[in-house]
N, C-alpha and C positions, 0 to 999 in steps of 0.2 A: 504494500500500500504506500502509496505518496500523500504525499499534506496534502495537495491538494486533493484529492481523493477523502481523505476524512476531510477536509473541509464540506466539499461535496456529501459526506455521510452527515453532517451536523447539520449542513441544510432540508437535506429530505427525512430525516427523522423529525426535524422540527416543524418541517410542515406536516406531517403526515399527523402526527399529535398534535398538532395548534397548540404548542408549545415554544416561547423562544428559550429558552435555555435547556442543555440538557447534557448530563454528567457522559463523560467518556472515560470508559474503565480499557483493562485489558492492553495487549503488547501495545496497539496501535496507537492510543494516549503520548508514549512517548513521544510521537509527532508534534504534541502540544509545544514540546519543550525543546526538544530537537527536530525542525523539520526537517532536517537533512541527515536525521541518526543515517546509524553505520547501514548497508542493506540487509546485513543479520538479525537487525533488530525490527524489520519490515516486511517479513516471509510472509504474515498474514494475511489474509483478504479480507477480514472478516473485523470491523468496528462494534468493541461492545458497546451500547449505548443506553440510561436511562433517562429516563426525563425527568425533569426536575419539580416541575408544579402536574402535572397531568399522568401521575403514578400509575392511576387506573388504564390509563391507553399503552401499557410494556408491550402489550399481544401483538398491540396495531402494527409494533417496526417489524416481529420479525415476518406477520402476515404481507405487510409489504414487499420491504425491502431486505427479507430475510433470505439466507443459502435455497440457491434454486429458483427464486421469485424471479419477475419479468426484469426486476430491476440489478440483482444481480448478473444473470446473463447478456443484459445492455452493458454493462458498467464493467463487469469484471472482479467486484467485489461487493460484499452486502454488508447490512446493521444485522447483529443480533441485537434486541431488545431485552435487556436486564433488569431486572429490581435493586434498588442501594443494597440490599441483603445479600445478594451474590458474591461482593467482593471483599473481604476481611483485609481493612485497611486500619493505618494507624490512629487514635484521635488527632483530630485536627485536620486532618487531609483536606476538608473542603475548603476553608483558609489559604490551602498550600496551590488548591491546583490551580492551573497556566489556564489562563482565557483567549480561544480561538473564536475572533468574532472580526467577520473583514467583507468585503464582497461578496467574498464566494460564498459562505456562510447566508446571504442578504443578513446579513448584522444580528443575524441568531446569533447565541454563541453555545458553543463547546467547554463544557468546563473540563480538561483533560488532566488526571491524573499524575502529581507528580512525580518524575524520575523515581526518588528513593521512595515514596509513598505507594508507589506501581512494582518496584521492586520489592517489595515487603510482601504485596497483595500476592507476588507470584513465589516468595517464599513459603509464604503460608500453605497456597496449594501445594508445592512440592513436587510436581511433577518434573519430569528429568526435563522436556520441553524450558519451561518454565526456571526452573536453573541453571541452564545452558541461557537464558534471555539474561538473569542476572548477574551471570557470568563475563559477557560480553558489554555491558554497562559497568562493571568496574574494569574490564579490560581496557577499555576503551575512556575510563575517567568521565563518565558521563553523571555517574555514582560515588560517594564516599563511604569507603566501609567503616569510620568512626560513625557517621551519619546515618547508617543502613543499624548498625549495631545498640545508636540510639532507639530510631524508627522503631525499633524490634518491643524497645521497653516500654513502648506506646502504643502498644496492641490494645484493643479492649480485651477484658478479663471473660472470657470463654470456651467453650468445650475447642471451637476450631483454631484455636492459641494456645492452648493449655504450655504450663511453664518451662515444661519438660521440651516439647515443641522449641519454644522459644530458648533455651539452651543450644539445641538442636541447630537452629536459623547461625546463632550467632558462633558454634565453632564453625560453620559449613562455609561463613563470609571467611571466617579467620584461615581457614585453611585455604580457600581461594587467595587472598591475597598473599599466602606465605607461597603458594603456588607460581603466583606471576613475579613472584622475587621482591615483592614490595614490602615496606613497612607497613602498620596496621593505621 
């Protein structure tokens, strides 16, 4: 996916809900903050997206503009449409994330998930996917693993963070960074 491609996703999810704002989780978020992240970091086709005021209309992105729909087959890429529930982020995150709101957009905006905020959400799930993405964000300095090691102690307190987990997060940064030869 390209920026402008999620930009493109923040506009048709926001018309589709008659919503102008709407939260951007998941790899392609990084876009917010880097539009020109590494291509590693851009394998995706696929824009999570929730909306911000019009919660009840999730269904409506991915019946649109969801995998398979008319609009991913035009496009090349689709919206999955999310609930805030979906993504196990740090407190604070909505404060933190990058606003894509331009033209292409028509002046909706994106609230796209920040860097170490997205990296967190993808340590949480732990999929080997998903730590190869984290992996490459501190490879790449895109990320700080003192900051990622905070982010970590900013989990909220639940079954999908449990503390053990969050032990877990924070040797797995430490041993990537002792990996690419760097200080912590």
């Amino acid at each position: 996916m390209t920026r402008e491609q999620l930009e493109h996703a923040i506009r048709a999810a926001c018309d589709v809900v008659e919503d102008d704002e709407v939260y951007v989780f998941g790899s392609q978020a990084i876009l917010g903050q880097y539009p020109d992240a590494p291509a590693a970091l851009r394998q995706s086709a696929e824009a999570d997206i929730a909306p911000v005021h019009a919660v009840d209309k999730v269904d409506i992105i991915d019946a649109s503009l969801g995998e398979l729909s008319s609009f991913h087959l035009a496009h090349g890429f689709y919206v999955h449409g999310v609930g805030l529930e979906a993504a196990v982020l740090p407190v604070g995150w909505q404060r933190r994330a990058i606003e894509v709101r331009n033209d292409n957009t028509n002046d909706a905006t994106g609230w796209c998930v920040e860097a170490h905020d997205l990296a967190i959400s993808k340590l949480v799930a732990s999929r080997e996917k998903d730590r190869d993405f984290v992996r490459v964000l501190i490879a790449e300095d895109l990320v700080s693993a003192r900051k990622l090691i905070l982010r970590i102690g900013q989990l909220p307190k639940h079954a999908r963070a449990p503390e053990q987990h969050r032990d877990a997060m924070r040797a797995w940064v430490r041993g990537v960074v002792k990996d690419l030869g760097r200080g912590s």
